[in-house]
C-alpha positions as CSV (number, residue, x, y, z in Angstrom):
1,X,-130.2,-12.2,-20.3
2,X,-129.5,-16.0,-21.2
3,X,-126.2,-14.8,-22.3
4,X,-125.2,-13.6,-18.6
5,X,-123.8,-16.0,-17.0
6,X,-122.3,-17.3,-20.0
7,X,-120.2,-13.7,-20.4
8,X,-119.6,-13.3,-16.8
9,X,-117.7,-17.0,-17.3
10,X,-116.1,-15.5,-20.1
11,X,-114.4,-12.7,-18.3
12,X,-113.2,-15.0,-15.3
13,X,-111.4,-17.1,-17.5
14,X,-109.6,-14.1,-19.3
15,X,-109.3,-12.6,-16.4
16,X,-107.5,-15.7,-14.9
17,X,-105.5,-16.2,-18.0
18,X,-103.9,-12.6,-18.1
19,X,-103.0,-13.0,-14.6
20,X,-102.0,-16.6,-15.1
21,X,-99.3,-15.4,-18.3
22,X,-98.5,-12.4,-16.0
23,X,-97.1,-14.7,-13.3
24,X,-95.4,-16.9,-15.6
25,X,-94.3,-14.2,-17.2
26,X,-92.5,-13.2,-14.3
27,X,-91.2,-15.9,-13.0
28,X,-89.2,-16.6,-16.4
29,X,-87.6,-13.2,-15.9
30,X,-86.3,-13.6,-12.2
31,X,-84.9,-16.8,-13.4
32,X,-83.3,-15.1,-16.0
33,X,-82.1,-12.3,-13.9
34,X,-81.4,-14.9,-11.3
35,X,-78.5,-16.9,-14.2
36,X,-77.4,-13.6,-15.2
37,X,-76.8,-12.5,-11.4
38,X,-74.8,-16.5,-11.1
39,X,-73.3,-15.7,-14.1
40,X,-71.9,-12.1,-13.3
41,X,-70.7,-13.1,-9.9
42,X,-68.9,-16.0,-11.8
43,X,-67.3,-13.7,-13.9
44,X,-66.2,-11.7,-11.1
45,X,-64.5,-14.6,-8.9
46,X,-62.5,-15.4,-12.2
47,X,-61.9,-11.9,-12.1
48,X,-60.6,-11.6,-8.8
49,X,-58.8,-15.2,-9.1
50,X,-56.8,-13.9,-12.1
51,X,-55.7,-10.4,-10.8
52,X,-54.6,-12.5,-7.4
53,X,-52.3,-14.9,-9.6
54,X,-50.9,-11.6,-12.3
55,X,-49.5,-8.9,-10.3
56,X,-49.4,-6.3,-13.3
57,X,-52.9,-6.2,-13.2
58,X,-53.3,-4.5,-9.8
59,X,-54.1,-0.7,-10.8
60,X,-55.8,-1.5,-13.7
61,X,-59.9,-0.3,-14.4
62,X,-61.0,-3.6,-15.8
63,X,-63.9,-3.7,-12.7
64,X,-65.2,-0.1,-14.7
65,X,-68.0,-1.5,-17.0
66,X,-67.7,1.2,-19.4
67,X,-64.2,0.6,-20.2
68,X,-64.2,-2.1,-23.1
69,X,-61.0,-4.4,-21.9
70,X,-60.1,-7.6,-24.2
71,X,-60.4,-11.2,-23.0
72,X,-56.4,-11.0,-21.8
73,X,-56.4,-7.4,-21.0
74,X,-53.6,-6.1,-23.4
75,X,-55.9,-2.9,-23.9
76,X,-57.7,-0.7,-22.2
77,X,-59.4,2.0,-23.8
78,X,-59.9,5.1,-22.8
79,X,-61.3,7.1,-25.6
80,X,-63.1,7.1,-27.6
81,X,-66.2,4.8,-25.9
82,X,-68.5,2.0,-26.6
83,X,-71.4,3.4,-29.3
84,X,-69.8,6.6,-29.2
85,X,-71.0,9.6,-32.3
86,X,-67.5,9.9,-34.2
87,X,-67.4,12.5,-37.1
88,X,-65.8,10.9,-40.3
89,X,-64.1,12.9,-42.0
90,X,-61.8,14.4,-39.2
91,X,-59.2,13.4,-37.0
92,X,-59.9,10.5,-34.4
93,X,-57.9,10.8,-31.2
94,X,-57.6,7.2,-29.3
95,X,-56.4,7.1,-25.9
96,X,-55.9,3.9,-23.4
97,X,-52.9,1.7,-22.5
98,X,-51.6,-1.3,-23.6
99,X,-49.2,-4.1,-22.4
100,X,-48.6,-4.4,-26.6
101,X,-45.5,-3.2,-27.9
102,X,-46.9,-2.8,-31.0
103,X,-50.1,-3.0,-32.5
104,X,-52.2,-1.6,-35.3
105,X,-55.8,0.5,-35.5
106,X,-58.2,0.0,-38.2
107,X,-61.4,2.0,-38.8
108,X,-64.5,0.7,-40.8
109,X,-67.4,1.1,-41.0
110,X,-68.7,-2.0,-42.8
111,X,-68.1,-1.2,-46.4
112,X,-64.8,0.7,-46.2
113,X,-61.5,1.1,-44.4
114,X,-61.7,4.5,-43.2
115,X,-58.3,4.9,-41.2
116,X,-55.7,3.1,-39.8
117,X,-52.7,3.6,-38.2
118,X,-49.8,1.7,-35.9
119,X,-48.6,2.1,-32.4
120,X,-45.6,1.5,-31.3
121,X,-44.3,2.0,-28.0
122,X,-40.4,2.4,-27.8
123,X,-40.0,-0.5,-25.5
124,X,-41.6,-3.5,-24.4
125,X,-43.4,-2.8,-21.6
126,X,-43.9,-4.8,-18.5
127,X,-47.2,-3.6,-17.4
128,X,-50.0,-1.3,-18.8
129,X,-48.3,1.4,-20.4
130,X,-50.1,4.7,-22.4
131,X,-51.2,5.2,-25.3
132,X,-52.2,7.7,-27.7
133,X,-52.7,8.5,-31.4
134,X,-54.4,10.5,-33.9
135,X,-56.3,8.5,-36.9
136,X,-57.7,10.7,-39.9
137,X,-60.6,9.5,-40.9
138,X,-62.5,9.3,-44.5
139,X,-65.7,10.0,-45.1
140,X,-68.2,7.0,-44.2
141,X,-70.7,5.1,-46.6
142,X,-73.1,3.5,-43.1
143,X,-73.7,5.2,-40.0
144,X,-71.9,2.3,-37.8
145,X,-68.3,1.2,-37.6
146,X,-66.1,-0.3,-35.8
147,X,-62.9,0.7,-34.3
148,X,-60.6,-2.8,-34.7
149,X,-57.0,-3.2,-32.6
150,X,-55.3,-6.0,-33.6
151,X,-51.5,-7.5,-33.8
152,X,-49.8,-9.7,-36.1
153,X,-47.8,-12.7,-34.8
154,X,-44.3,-13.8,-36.2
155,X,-46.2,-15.7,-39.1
156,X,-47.9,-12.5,-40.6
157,X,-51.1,-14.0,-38.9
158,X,-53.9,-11.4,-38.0
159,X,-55.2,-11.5,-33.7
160,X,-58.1,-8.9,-33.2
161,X,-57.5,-8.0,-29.7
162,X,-60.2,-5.5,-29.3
163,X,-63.4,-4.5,-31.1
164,X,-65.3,-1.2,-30.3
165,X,-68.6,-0.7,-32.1
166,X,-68.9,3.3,-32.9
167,X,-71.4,5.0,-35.0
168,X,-70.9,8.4,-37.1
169,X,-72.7,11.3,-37.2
């Protein structure tokens, strides 16, 4: 019975601490949510800044967030999406459009190239233009991979213009 009060203490102060870190706890996250809201609706005035001052972007789905679209928007891809189950092994169909006249499509999947192919549109385009092509695809060696579009400048130099992270079943 000496002991009572002395417990009693004891469970205020934990008490008082759980809601003390729950609070805190808390707060930290609607900060974060709060920079992450700032942040999104800056992203969104550039947005709306940069379609305003390039006309060709006017009917394009960039504002669709599951529509993976590069820094500069030269692709848009339609198929296949972002984490998407791809069976190696088989054909790959990819499907989006493009203000690239040409441009090239590796598969890996960390270890090994398993596909790659090139697209070329017959003429330059002036706006976002369709694409679509069929990549056969080897067998994989990791369950993730990556779908890579890139083009190559006048110099041979390699510009990844698009990464899609896929994983195979």
């Amino acid at each position: 019975m000496k002991n009572k009060p002395l417990i009693i203490m004891s469970i205020i102060l934990i008490a008082m601490l759980v809601v003390g870190y729950g609070w805190f706890n808390q707060k930290n996250n609607n900060e974060a949510s709060e920079t992450a809201g700032q942040n999104l609706e800056n992203r969104s005035d550039e947005n709306t800044s940069d379609e305003t001052n390039d006309s060709n972007n006017n009917d394009q789905s960039s504002d669709d967030p599951d529509t993976p679209v590069s820094s500069d928007i030269d692709i848009i891809v339609e198929t296949p999406i972002e984490n998407q189950l791809v069976s190696s092994g088989q054909d790959l169909v990819i499907k989006g459009q493009t203000k690239l006249q040409k441009f090239k499509i590796g598969i890996e999947d960390g270890h090994n190239i398993l596909g790659e192919t090139v697209v070329e549109l017959k003429e330059n385009p002036e706006g976002l233009t369709e694409f679509e092509t069929v990549i056969e695809l080897d067998e994989h060696t990791s369950p993730f991979g990556m779908i890579i579009f890139f083009s190559t400048d006048e110099d041979g130099n390699r510009h990844e213009e698009l990464l899609i992270p896929i994983k195979f079943e």
